[in-house]
C-alpha positions in Angstrom: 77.7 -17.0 154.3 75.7 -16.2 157.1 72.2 -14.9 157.3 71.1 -12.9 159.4 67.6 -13.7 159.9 66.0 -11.8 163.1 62.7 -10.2 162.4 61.5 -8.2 165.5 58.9 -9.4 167.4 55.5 -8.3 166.6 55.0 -6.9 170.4 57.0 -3.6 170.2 55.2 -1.5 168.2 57.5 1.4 167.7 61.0 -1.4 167.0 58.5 -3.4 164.3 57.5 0.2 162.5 60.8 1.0 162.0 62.0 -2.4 160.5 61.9 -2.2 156.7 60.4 -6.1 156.1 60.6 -5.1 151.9 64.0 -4.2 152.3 64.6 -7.5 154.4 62.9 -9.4 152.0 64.8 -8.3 149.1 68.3 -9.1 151.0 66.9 -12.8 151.7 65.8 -13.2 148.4 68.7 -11.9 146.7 71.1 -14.4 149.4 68.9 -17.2 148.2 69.4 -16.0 144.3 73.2 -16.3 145.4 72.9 -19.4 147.1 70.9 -21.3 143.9 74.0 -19.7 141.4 76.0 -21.7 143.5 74.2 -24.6 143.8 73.6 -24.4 140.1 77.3 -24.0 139.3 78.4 -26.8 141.8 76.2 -29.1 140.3 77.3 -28.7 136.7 81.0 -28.8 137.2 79.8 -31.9 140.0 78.5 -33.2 136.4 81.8 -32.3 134.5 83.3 -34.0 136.9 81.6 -37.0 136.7 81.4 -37.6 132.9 85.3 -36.9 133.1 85.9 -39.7 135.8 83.0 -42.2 133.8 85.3 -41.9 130.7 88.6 -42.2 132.5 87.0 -45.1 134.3 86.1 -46.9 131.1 89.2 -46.1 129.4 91.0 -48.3 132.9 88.5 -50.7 132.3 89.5 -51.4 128.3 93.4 -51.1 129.1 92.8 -53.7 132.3 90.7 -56.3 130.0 93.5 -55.7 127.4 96.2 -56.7 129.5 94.1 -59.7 130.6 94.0 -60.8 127.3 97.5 -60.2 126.5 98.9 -62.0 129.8 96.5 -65.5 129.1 97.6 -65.3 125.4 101.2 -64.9 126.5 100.6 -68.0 128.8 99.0 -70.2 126.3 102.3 -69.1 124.2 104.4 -70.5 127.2 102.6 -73.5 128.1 102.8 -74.3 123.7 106.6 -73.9 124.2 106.6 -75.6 127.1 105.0 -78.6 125.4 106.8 -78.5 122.1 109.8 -81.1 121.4 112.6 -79.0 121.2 113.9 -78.5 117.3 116.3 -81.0 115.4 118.3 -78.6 113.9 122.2 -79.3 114.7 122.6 -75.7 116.7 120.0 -77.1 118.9 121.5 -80.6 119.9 122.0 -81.9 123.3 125.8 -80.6 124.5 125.9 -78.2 121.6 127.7 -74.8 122.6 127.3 -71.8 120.7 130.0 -69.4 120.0 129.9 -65.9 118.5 132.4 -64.2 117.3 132.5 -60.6 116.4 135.2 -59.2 114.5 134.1 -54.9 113.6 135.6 -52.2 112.0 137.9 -49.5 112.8 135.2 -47.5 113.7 133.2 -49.8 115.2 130.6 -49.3 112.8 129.9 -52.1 110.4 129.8 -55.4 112.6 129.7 -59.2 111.8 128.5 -61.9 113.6 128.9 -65.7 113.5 127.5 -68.5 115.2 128.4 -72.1 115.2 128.1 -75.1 117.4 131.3 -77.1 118.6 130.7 -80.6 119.3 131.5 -82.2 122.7 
């Protein structure tokens, strides 16, 4: 929005009597009315705006600390697995393989599993 703001100069008498300075005034008051809705308007959506991004921003923050938490946890799990002797149950001996048979229905619906070790 542009503004005209000329005002005659004061010199020339007969141009300065016919220029309606109330009327100016109220167009230059009522642009600057205009311009403060605006201002006012842009400023509270500038605060919606912000208070939206704050709570999205905190909301990334919590998930990223989360996941932190979640991927040291996780490692600690590894590194106990990684240091545990492995278990003594027979399945689990050295050269040990594991078979599994399954054997289902006609349909396919109902199905059974097995698992057991053969020895070398």
């Amino acid at each position: 929005m542009a503004l005209d703001i000329h005002v005659p100069s004061l010199g020339d008498a007969e141009q300065g009597k016919d220029y309606d300075y109330k009327s100016r005034c109220e167009e230059l008051e009522s642009a600057l009315n205009e311009t403060r809705s605006a201002l006012d308007e842009f400023q509270l959506s500038s605060r919606e705006l912000e208070a939206e991004l704050e709570k999205e921003l905190e909301n990334m923050e919590r998930q990223y600390k989360d996941a932190k938490r979640q991927k040291e946890r996780l490692k600690m799990e590894s590194d106990d697995w990684k240091v545990q002797p492995p278990p003594t149950h027979p399945l689990f001996e050295k050269g040990a393989e594991f078979v599994v048979q399954v054997s289902t229905s006609k349909d396919g619906a109902d199905a059974e599993y097995e698992c057991y070790a053969e020895g070398d």
